[in-house]
N, C-alpha and C positions, 0 to 999 in steps of 0.2 A: 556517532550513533546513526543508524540508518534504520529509521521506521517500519519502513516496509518489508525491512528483513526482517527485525524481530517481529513485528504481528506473521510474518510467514513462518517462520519459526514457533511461534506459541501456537498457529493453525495445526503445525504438524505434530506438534506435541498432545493437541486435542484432537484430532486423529486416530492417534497411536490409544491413547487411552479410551477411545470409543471400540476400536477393534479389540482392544483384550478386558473391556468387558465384557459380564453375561447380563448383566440385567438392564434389559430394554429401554427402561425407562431409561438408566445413566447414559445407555448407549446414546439415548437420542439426546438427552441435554449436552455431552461431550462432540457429538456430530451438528448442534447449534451454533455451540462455540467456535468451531470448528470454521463454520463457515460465518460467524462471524468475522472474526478475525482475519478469514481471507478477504471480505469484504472491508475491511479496514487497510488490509494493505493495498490493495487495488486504488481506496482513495487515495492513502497518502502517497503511493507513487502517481495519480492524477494529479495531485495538487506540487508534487515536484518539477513535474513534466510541465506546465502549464506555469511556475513561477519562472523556468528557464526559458520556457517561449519567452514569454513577456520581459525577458532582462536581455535576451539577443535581439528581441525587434527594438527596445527602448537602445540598444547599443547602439543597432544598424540605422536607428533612424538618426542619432545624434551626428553618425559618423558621417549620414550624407547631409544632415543639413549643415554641417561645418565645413563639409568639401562644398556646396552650392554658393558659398560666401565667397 
């Protein structure tokens, strides 16, 4: 499973249902969600991006302080 896909995927599915409604109100709680959810995958791909910094600097740091020995 890949988070960031599905909240991008349920963004465009609320999207889609904002566009082919007519009535404003729905329009605009479906264009909320909308941009919730792309707000949600934006995090959890920061918080992807920023676990794999953190596991290649913990590698690189292992790797030199066991070549420094």
């Amino acid at each position: 499973m890949n988070p960031p896909e599905e909240f991008w995927k349920n963004a465009v599915e609320c999207q889609r249902m904002a566009a082919m409604t007519r009535d404003r109100t729905d329009k605009a709680t479906w264009s909320q969600m909308a941009e919730r959810w792309l707000s949600c995958a934006k995090l959890a791909q920061d918080q992807i991006s920023a676990a794999r910094f953190h596991s290649e600097n913990t590698r690189r740091q292992r790797s030199v302080s066991g070549w420094a020995q």
